[in-house]
C-alpha positions in Angstrom: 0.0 0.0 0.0 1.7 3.5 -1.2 1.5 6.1 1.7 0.8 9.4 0.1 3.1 12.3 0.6 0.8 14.7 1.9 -0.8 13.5 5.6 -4.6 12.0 5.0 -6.0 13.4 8.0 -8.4 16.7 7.7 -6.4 19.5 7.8 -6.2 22.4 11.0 -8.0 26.0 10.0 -4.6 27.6 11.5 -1.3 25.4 11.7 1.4 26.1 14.4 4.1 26.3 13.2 6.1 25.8 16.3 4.5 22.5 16.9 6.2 19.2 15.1 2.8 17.2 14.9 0.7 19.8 13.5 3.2 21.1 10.8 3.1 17.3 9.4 -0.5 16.6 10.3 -1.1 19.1 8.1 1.7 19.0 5.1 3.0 16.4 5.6 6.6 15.1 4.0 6.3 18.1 1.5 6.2 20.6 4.5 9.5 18.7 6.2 11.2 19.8 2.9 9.8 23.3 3.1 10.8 23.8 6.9 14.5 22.6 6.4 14.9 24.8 3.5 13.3 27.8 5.4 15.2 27.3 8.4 18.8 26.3 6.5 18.2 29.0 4.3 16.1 32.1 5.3 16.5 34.2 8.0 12.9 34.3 8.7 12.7 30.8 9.2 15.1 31.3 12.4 12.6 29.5 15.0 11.1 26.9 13.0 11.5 23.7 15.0 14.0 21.6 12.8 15.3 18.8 15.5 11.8 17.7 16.5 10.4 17.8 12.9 13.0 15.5 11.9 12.9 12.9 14.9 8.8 13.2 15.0 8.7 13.1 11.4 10.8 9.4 11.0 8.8 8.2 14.3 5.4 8.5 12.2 7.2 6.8 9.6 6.9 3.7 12.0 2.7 3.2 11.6 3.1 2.4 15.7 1.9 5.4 17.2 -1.8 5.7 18.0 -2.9 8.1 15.6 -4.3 7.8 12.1 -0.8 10.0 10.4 1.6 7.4 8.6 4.5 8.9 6.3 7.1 7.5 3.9 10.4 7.4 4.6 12.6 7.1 1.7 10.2 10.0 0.6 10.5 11.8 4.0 14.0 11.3 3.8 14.5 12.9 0.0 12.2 15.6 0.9 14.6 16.4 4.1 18.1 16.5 2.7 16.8 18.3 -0.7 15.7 20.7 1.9 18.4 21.0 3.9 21.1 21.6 1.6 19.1 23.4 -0.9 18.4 25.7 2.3 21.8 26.0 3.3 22.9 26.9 -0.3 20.5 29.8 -1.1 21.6 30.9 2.7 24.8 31.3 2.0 24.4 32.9 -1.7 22.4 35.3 0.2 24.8 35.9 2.3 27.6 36.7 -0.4 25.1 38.6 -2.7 23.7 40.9 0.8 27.0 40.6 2.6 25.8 41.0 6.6 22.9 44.0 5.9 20.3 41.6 6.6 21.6 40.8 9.7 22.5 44.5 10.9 18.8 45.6 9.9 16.8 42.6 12.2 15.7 44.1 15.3 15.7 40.4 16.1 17.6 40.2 19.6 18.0 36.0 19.1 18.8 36.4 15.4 21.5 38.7 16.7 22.9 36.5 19.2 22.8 33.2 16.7 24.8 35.7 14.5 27.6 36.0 17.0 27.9 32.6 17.6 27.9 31.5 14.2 30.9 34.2 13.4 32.4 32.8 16.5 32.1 28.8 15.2 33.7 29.8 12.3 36.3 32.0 13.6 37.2 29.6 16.6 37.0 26.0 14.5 37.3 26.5 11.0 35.4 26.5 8.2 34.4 22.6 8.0 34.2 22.4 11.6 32.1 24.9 12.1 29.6 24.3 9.3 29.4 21.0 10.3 28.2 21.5 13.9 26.1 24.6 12.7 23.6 21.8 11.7 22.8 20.7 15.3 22.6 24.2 17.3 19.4 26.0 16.4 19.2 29.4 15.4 22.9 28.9 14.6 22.6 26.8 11.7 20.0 29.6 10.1 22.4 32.3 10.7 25.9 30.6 9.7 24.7 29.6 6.2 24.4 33.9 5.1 27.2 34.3 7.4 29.8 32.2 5.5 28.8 33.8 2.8 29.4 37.2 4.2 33.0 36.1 5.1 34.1 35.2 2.3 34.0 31.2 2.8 35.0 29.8 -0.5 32.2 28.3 -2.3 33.3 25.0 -2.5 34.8 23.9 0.9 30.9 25.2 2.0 29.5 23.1 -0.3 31.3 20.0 0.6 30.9 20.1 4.4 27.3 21.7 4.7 26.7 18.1 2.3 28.2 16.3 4.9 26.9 18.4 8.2 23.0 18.0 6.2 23.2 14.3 5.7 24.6 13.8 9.3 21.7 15.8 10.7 18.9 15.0 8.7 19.6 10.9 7.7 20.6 10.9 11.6 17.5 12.4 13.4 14.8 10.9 11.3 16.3 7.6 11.3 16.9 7.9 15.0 13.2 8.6 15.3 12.5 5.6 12.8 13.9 3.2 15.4 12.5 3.9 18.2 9.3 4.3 16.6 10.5 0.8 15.9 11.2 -0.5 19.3 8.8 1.1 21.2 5.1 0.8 21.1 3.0 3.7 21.4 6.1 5.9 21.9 4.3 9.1 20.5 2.7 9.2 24.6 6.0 10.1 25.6 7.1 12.5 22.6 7.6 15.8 24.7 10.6 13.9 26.8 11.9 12.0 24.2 11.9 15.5 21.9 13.7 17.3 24.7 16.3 14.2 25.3 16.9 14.4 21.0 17.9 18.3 21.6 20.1 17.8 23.9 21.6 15.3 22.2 22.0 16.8 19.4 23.5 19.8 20.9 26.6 17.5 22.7 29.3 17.8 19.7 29.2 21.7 20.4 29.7 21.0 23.8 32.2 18.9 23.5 34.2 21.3 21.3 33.7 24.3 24.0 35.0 22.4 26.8 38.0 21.1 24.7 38.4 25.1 23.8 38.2 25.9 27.1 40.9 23.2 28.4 43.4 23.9 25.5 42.9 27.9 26.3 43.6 26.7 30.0 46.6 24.5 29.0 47.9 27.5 27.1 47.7 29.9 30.4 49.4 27.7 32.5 52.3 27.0 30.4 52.7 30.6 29.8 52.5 31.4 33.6 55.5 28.8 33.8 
């Protein structure tokens, strides 16, 4: 039996757009591929809630959960990484076209902040470090894309390890979803945790690399002092 790429369930009068369930209750794998490519790509799409799409989004894949909504994975999956890197790649041709006017003209205070951390990713770790982990730290991975344009980040080393960071994060969290989907019966009772476990997951790499910042920058210090 082909399951259809839109969700067959009535659609809401207003969706929210901050809400996983209702974004693919009512677009279903089409809207995953329209999120990750407003969220990767425009700046508007800055608190669009990427992570939990993804890991909801392969969970319904499963057919396990109790309600009626059943999607397609290899489609969810296509529609997710064409998304995600087609997002990331108008991002940062915005950013090289626009330089960082955009950015200075949004009175957006969290825009602002992701801003400064993206610049601060790229500045600290590299280029393919930093694109890479952009991916898993929201508001980050909106703002890095226009901002490694705006730097001056040469076209193809973006390319090749915004590829990579996009498969990592998208083929990861919905396939991570997908299993325990899998595994667990009726595990959509216990999204809310689950969802708040996947962000913080997905936020350890970053954390990793602060804390090995931080101890090298320590090192550093102390063998000056001697």
């Amino acid at each position: 039996m082909s399951v259809p790429l839109f969700a067959a369930v009535p659609q809401p009068l207003a969706v929210n757009l901050l809400d996983a369930h209702d974004l693919l209750a009512a677009f279903g794998v089409i809207g995953v591929g329209l999120v990750m490519f407003a969220e990767t790509g425009l700046l508007i799409g800055f608190f669009l809630p990427g992570d939990s799409l993804l890991f909801t989004a392969g969970l319904l894949c499963t057919g396990r959960t109790d309600g009626p909504l059943r999607l397609s994975l290899p489609a969810l999956l296509v529609a997710a990484v064409v998304g995600a890197l087609a997002g990331s790649e108008c991002g940062y041709l915005i950013g090289r076209k626009a330089g960082g006017a955009l950015l200075e003209r949004s009175r957006s205070a969290k825009l602002r902040e992701g801003a400064a951390r993206a610049q601060e990713l790229l500045e600290r770790y590299g280029h393919a470090k930093a694109i890479v982990l952009a991916r898993f730290v929201p508001v980050v991975r909106t703002v890095l894309n226009p901002m490694a344009g705006a730097l001056g980040v040469p076209a193809r080393t973006f390319t090749l390890w915004q590829v990579a960071g996009g498969l990592l994060w998208t083929v990861g969290l919905i396939l991570g979803g997908y299993a325990l989907g899998s595994s667990v019966p009726n595990v959509d009772r216990y999204l809310l945790p689950v969802i708040a476990l996947v962000v913080a997951v997905s936020l350890t790499p970053v954390l990793f690399e602060v804390l090995r910042a931080r101890r090298s920058a320590a090192a550093r210090a102390t063998s000056v002092r001697r």
